[in-house]
PDB file with SEQRES, HELIX, SHEET and CRYST1 records, atoms N, CA, C and O in Angstrom:
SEQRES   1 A   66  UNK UNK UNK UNK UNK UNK UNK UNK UNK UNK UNK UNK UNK          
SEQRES   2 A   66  UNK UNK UNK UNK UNK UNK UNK UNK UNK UNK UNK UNK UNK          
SEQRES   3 A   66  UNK UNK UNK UNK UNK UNK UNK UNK UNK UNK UNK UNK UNK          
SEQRES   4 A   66  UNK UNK UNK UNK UNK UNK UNK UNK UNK UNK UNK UNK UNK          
SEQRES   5 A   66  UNK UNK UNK UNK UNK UNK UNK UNK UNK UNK UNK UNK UNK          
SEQRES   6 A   66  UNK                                                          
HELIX    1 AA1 UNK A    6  UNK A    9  1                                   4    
HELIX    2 AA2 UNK A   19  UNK A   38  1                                  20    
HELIX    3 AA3 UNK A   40  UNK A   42  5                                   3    
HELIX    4 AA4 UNK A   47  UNK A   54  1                                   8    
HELIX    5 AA5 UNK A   59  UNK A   65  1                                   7    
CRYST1    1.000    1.000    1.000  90.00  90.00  90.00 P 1           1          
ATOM      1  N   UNK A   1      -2.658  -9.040  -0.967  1.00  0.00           N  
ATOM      2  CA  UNK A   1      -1.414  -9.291  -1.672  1.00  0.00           C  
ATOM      3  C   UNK A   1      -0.293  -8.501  -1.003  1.00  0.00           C  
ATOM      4  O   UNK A   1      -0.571  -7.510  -0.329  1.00  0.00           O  
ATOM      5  N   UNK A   2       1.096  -8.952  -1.188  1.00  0.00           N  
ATOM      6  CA  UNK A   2       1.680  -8.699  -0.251  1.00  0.00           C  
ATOM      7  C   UNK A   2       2.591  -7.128  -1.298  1.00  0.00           C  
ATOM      8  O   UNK A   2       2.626  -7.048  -2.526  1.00  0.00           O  
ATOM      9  N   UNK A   3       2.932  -6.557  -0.737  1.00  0.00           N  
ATOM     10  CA  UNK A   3       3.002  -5.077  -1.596  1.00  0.00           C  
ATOM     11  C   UNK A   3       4.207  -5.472  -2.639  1.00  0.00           C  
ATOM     12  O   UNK A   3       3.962  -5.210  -3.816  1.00  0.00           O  
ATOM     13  N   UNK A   4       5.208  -5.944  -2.412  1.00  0.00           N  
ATOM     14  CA  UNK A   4       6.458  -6.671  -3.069  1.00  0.00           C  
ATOM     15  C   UNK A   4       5.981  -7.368  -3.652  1.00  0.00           C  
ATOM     16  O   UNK A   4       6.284  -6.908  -4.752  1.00  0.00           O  
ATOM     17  N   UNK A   5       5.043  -8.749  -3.992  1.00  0.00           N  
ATOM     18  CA  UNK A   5       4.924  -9.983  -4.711  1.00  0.00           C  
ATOM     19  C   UNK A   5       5.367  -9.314  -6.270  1.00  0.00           C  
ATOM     20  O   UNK A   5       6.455  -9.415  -6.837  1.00  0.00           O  
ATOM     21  N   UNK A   6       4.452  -8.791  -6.611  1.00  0.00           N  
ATOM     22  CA  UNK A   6       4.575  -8.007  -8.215  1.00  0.00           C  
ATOM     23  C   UNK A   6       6.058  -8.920  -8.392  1.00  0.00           C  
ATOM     24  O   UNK A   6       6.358 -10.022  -8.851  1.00  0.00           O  
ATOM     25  N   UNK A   7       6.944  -7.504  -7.593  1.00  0.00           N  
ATOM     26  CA  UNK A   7       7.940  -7.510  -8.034  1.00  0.00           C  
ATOM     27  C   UNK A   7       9.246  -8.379  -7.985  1.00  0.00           C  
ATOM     28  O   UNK A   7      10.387  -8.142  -8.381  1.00  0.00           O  
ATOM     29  N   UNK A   8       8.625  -9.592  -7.293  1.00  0.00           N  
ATOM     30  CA  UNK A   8       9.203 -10.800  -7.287  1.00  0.00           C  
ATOM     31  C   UNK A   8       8.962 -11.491  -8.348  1.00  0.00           C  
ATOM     32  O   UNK A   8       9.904 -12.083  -8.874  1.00  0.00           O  
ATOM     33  N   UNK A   9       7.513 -11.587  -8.966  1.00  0.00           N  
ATOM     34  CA  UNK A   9       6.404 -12.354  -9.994  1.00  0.00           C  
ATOM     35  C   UNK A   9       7.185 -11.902 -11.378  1.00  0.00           C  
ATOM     36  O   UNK A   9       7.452 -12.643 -12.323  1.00  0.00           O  
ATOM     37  N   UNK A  10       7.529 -10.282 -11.235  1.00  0.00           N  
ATOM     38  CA  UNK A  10       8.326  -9.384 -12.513  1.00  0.00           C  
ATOM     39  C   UNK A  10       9.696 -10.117 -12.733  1.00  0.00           C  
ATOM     40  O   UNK A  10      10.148 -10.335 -13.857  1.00  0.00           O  
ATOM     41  N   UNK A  11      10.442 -10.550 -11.333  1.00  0.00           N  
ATOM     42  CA  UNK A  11      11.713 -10.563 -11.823  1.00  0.00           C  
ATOM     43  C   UNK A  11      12.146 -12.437 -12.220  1.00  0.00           C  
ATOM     44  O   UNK A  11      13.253 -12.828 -12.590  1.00  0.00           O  
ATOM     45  N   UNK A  12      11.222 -13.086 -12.055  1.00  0.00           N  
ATOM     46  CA  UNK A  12      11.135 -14.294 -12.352  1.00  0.00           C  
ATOM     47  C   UNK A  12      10.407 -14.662 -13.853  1.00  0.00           C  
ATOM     48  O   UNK A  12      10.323 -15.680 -14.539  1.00  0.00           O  
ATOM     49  N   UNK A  13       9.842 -12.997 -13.991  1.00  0.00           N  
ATOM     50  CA  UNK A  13       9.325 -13.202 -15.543  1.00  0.00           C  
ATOM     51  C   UNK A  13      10.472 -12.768 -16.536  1.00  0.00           C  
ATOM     52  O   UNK A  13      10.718 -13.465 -17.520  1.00  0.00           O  
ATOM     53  N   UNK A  14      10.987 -11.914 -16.339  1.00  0.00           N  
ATOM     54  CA  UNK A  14      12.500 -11.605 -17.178  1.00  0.00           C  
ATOM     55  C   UNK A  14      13.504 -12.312 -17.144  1.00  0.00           C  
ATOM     56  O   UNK A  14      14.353 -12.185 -18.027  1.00  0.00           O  
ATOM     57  N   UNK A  15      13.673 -13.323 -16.016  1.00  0.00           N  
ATOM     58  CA  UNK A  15      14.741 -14.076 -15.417  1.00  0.00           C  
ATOM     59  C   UNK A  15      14.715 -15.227 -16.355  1.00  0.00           C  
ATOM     60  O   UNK A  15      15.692 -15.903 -16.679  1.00  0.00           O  
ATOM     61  N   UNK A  16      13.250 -15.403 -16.834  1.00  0.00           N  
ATOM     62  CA  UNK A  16      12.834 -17.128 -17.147  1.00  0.00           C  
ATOM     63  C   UNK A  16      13.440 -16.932 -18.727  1.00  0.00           C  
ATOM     64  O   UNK A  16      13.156 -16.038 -19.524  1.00  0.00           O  
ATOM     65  N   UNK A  17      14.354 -18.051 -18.899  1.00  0.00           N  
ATOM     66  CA  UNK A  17      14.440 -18.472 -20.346  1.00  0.00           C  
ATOM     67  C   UNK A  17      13.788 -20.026 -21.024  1.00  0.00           C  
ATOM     68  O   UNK A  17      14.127 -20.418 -22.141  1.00  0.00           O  
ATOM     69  N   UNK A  18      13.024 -20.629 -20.323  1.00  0.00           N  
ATOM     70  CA  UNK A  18      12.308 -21.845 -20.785  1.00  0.00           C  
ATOM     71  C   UNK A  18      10.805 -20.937 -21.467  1.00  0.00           C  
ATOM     72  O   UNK A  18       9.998 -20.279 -20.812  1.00  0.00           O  
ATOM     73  N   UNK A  19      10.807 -21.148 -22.714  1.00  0.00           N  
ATOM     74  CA  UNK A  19      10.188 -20.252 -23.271  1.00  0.00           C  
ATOM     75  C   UNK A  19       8.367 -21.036 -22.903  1.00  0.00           C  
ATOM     76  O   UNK A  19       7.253 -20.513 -22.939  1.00  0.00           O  
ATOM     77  N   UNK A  20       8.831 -22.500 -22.565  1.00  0.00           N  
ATOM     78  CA  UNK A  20       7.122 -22.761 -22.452  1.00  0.00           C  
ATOM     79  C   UNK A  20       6.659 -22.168 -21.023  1.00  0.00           C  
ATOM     80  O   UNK A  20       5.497 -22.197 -20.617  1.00  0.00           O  
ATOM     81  N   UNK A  21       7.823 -21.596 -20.292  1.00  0.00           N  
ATOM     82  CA  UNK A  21       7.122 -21.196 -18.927  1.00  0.00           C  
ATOM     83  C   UNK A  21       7.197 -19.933 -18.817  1.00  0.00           C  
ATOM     84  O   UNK A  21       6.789 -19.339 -17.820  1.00  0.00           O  
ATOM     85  N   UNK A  22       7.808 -19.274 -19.980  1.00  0.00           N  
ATOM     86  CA  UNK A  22       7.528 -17.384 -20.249  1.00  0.00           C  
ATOM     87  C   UNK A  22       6.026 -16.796 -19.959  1.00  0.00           C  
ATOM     88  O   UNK A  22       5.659 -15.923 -19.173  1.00  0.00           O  
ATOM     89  N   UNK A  23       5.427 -17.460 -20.723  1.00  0.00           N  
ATOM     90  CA  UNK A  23       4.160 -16.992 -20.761  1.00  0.00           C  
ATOM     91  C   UNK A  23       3.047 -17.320 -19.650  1.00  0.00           C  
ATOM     92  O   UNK A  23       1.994 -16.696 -19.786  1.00  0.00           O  
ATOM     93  N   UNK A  24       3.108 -17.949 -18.889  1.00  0.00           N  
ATOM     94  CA  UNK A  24       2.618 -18.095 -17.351  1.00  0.00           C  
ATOM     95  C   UNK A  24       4.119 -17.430 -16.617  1.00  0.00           C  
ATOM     96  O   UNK A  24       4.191 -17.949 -15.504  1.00  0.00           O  
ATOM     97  N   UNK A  25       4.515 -17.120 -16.689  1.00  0.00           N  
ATOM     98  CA  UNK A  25       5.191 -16.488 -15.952  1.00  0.00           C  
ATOM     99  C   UNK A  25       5.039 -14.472 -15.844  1.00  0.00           C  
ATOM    100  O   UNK A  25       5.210 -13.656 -14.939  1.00  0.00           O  
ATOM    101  N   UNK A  26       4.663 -14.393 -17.205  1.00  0.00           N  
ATOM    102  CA  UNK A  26       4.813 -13.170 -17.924  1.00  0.00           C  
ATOM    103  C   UNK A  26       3.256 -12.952 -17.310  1.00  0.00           C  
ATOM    104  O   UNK A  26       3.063 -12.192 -16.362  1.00  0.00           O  
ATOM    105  N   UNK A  27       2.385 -13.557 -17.830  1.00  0.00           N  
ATOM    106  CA  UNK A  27       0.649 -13.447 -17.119  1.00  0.00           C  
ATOM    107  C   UNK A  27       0.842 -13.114 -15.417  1.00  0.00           C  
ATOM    108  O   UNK A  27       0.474 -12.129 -14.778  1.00  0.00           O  
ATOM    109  N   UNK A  28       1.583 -14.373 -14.965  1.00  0.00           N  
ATOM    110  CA  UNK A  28       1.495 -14.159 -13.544  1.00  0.00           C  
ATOM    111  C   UNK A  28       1.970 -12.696 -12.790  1.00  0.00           C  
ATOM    112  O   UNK A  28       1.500 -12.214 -11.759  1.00  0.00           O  
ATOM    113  N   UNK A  29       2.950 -12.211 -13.565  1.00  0.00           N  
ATOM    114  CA  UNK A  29       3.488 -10.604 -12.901  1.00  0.00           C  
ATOM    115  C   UNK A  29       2.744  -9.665 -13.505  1.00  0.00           C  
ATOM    116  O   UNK A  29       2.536  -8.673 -12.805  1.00  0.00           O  
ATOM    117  N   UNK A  30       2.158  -9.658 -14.852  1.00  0.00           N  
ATOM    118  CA  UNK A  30       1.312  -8.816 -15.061  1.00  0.00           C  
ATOM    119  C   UNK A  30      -0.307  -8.687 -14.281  1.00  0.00           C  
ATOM    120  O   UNK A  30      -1.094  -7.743 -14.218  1.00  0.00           O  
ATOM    121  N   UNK A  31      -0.357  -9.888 -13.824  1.00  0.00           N  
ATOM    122  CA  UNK A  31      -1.807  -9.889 -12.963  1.00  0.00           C  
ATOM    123  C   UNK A  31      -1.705  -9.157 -12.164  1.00  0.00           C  
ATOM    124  O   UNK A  31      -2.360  -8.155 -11.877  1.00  0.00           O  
ATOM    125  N   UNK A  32      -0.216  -9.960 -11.418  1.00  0.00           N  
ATOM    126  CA  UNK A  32       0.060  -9.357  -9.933  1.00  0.00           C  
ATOM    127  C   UNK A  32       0.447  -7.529  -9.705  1.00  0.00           C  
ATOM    128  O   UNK A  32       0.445  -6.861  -8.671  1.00  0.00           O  
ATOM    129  N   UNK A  33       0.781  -7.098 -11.260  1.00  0.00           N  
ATOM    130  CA  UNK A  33       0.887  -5.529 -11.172  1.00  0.00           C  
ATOM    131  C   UNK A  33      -0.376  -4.803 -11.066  1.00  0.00           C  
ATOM    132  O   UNK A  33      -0.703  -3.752 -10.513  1.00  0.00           O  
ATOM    133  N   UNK A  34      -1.056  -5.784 -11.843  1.00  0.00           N  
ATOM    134  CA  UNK A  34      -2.615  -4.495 -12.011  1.00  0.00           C  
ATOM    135  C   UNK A  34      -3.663  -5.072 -10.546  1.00  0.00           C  
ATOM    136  O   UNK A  34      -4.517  -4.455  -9.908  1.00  0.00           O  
ATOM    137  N   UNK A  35      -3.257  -6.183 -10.431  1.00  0.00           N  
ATOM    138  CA  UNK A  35      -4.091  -5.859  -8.388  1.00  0.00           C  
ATOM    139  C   UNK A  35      -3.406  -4.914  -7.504  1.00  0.00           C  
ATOM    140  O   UNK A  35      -4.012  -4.244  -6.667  1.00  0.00           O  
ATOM    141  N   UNK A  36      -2.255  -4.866  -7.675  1.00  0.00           N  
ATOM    142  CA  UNK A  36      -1.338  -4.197  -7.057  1.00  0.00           C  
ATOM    143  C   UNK A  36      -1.774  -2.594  -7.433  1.00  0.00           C  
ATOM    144  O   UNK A  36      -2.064  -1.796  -6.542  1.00  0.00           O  
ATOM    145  N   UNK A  37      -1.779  -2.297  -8.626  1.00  0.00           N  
ATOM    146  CA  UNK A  37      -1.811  -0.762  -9.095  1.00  0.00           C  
ATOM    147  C   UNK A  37      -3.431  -0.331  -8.973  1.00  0.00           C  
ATOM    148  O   UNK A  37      -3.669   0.838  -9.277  1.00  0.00           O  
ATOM    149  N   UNK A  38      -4.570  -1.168  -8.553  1.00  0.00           N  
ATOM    150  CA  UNK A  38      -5.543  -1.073  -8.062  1.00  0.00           C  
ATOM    151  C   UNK A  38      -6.060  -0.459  -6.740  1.00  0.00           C  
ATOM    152  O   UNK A  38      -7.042   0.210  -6.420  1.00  0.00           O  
ATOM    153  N   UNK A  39      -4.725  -1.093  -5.960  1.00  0.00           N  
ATOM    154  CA  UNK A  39      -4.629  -0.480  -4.357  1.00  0.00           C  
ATOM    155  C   UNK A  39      -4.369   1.512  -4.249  1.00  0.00           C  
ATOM    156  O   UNK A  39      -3.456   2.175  -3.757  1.00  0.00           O  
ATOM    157  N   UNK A  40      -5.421   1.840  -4.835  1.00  0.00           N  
ATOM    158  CA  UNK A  40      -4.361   3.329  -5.105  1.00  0.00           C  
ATOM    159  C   UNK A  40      -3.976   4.069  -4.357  1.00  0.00           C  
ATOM    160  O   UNK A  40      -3.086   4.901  -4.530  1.00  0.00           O  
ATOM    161  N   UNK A  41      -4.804   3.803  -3.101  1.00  0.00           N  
ATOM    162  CA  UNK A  41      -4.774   4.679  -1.836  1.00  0.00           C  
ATOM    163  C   UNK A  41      -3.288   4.362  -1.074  1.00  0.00           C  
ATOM    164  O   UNK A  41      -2.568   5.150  -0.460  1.00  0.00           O  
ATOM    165  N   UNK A  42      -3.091   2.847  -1.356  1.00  0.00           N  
ATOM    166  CA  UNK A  42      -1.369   2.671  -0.754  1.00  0.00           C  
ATOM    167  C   UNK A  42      -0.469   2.247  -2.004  1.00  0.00           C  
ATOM    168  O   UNK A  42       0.284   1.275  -1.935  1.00  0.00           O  
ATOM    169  N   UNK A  43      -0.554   2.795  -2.801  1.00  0.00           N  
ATOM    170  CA  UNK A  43       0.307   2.938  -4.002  1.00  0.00           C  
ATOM    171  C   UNK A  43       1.247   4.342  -4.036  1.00  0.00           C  
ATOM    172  O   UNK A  43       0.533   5.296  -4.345  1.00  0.00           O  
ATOM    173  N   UNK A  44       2.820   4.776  -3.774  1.00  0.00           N  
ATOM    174  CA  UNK A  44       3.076   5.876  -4.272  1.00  0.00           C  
ATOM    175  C   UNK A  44       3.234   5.947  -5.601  1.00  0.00           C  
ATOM    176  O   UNK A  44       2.954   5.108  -6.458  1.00  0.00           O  
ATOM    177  N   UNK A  45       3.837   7.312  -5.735  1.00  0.00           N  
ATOM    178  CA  UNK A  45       3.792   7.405  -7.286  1.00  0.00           C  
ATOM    179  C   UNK A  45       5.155   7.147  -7.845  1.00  0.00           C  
ATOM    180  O   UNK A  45       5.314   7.103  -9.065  1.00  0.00           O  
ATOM    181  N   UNK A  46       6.222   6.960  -6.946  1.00  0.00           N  
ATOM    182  CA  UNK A  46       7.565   6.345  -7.783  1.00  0.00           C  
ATOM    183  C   UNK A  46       7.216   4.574  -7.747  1.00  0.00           C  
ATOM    184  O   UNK A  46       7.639   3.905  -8.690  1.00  0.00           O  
ATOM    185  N   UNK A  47       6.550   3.987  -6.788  1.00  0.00           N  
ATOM    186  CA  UNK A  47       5.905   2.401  -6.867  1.00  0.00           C  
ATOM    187  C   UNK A  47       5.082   2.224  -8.225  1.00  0.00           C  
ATOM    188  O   UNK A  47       5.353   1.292  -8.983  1.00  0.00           O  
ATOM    189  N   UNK A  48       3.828   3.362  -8.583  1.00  0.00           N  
ATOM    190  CA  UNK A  48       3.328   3.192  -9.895  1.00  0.00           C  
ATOM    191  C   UNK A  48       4.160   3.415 -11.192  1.00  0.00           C  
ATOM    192  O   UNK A  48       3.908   3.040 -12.336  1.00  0.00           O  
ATOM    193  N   UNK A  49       5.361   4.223 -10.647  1.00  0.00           N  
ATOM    194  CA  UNK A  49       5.873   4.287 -11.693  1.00  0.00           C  
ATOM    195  C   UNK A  49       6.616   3.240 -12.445  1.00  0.00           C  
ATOM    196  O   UNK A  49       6.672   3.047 -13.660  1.00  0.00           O  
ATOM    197  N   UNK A  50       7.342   2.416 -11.157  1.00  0.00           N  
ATOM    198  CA  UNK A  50       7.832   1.074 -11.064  1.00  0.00           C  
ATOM    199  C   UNK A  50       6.845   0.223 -11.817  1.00  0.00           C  
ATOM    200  O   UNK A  50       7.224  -0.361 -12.832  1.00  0.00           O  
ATOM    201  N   UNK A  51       5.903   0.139 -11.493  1.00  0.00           N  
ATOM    202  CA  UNK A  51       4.897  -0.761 -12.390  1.00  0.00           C  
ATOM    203  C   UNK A  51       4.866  -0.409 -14.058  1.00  0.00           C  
ATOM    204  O   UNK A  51       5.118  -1.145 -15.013  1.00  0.00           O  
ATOM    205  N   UNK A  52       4.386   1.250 -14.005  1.00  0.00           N  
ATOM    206  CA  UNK A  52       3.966   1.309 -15.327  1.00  0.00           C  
ATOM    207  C   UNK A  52       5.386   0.821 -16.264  1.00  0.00           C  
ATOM    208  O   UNK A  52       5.259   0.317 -17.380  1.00  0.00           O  
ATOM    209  N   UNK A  53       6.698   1.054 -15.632  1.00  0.00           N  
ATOM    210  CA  UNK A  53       8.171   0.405 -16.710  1.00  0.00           C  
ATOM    211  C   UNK A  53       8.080  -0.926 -16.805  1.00  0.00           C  
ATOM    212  O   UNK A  53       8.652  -1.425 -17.774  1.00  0.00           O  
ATOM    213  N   UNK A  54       7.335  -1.876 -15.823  1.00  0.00           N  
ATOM    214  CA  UNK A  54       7.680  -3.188 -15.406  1.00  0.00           C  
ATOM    215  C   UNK A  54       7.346  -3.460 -16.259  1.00  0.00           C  
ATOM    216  O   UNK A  54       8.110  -4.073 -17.004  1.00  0.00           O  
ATOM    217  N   UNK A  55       5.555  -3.080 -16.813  1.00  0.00           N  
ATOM    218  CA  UNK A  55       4.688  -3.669 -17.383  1.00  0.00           C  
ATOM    219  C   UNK A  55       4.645  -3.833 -19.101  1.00  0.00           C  
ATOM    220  O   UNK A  55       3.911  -4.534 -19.797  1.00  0.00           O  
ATOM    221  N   UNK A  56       6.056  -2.617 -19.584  1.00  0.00           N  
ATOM    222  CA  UNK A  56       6.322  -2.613 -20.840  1.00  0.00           C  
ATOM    223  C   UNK A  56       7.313  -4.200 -20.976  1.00  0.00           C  
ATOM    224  O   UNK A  56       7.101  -5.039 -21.852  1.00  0.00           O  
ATOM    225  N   UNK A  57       8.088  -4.289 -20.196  1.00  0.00           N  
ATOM    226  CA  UNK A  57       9.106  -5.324 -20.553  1.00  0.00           C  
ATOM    227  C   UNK A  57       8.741  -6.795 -20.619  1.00  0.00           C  
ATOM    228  O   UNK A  57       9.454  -7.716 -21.018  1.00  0.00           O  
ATOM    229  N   UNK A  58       7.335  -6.852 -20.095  1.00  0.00           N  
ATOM    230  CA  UNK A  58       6.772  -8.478 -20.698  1.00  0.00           C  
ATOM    231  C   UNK A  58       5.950  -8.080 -21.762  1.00  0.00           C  
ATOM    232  O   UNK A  58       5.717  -9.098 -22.413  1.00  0.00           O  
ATOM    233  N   UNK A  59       5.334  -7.006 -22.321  1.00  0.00           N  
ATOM    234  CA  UNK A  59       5.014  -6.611 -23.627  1.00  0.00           C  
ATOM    235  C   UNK A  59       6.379  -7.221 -24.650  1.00  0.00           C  
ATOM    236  O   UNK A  59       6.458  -8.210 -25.378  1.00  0.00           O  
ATOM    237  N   UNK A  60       7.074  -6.444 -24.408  1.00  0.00           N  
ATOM    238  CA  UNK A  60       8.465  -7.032 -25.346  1.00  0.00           C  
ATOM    239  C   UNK A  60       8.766  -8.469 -24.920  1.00  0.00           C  
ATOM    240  O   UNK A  60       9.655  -8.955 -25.620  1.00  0.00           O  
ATOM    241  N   UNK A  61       8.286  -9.305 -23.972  1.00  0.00           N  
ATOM    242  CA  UNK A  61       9.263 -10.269 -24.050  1.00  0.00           C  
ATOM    243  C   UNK A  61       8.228 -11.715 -25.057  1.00  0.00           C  
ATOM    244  O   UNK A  61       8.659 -12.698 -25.659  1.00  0.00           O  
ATOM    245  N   UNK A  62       6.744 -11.205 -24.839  1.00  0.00           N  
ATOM    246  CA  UNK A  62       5.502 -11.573 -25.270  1.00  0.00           C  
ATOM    247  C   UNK A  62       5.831 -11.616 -26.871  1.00  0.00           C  
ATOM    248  O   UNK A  62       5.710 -12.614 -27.583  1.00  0.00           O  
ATOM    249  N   UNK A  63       6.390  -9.975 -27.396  1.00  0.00           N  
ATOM    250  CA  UNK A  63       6.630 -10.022 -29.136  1.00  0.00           C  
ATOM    251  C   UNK A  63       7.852 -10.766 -29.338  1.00  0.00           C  
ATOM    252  O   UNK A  63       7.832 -11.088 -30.526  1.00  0.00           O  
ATOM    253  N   UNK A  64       8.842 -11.182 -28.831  1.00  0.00           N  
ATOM    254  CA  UNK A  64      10.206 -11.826 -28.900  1.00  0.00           C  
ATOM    255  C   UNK A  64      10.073 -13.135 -29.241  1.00  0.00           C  
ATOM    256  O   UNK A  64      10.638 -13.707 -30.173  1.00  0.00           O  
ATOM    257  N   UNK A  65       8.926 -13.819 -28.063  1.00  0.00           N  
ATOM    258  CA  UNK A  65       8.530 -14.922 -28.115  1.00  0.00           C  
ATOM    259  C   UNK A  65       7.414 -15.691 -29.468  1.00  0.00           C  
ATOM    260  O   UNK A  65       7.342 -16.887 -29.751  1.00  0.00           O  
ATOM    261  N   UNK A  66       6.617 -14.478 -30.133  1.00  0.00           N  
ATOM    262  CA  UNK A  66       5.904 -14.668 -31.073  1.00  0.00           C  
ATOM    263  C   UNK A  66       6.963 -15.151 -32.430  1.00  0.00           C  
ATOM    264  O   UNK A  66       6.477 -15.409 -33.531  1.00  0.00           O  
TER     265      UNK A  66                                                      
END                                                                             
């Protein structure tokens, strides 16, 4: 995976307002964070940190949508 995707996958999940494509959208960047935050050996720790904020804001966008 390419070290950026995440955070392309993230910003197309906050970006999206068609609410039937939130939720494959919201799955797809959260996948792509935790393969990503798996790599630990080439992960820094302001990049994990980037993740661990990313990963709250499709939590919220998940309860918005409920």
């Amino acid at each position: 995976m390419v070290e950026g995707q995440w955070r392309d996958l993230y910003r197309a999940a906050i970006l999206e307002f068609d609410p039937k494509q939130l939720q494959a959208r919201v799955k797809a960047a959260e996948d792509a964070i935790h393969v990503r935050a798996a790599c630990e050996a080439r992960v820094s720790r302001d990049e994990r940190r980037e993740m661990n904020d990313a990963l709250s804001t499709p939590r919220i966008l998940k309860r918005k949508q409920s």
